[in-house]
N, C-alpha and C positions, 0 to 999 in steps of 0.2 A: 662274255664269259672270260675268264682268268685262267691264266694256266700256269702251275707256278711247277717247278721239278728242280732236284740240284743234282748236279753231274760231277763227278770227278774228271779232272784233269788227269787224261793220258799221259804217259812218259815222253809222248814227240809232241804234247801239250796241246793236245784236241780234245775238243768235248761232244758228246753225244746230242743233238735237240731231237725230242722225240718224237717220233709219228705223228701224235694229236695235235703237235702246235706246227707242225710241218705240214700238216692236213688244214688245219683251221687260217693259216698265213701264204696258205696256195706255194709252200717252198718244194723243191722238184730237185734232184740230181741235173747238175750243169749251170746251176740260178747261181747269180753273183749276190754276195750277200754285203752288204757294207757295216763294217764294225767301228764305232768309233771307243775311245778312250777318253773319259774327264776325270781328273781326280781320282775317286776311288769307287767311279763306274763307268762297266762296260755297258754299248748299246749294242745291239748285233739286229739289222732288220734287214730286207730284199731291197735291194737296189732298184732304182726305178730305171730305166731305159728312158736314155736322151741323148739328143744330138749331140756330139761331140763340138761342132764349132758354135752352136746358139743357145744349148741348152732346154730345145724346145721338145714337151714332149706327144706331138703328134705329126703322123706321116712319117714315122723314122722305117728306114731301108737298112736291113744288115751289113753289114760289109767288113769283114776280116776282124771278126767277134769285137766291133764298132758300131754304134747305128747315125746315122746321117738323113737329118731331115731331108722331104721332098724339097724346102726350098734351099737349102743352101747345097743340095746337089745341083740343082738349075743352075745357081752361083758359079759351080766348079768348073759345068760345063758351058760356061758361056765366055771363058778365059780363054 
């Protein structure tokens, strides 16, 4: 399914995405969203959750709005 809507740009330059494609993309108040810029488009999709030092993503632990694999915490802790 396709969901298309256009939103105006706020004055502090924010835009609305609406309930159904917030609902259908599983987005939630506090999800980081990652937006990129090319040329003359924007992408805006959910950020995936990954270790910060490997990039991997399973076994990640939270840690001070970071996530950190289970193995490169073993790494940390074995210094």
């Amino acid at each position: 399914m396709i969901f298309t809507n256009f939103r105006e740009i706020d004055k502090a330059g924010r835009i609305v995405i609406s309930k159904d494609i917030r609902r259908h993309l599983n987005i939630n108040p506090g999800d980081v969203l990652h937006i990129n810029a090319d040329d003359d488009c924007i992408t805006i999709r959910k950020a995936e959750a990954k270790c910060v030092f490997c990039n991997a993503h399973e076994n990640l632990i939270a840690f001070a709005e970071k996530h950190v694999c289970q193995d490169c915490l073993d790494k940390l802790n074995d210094r």
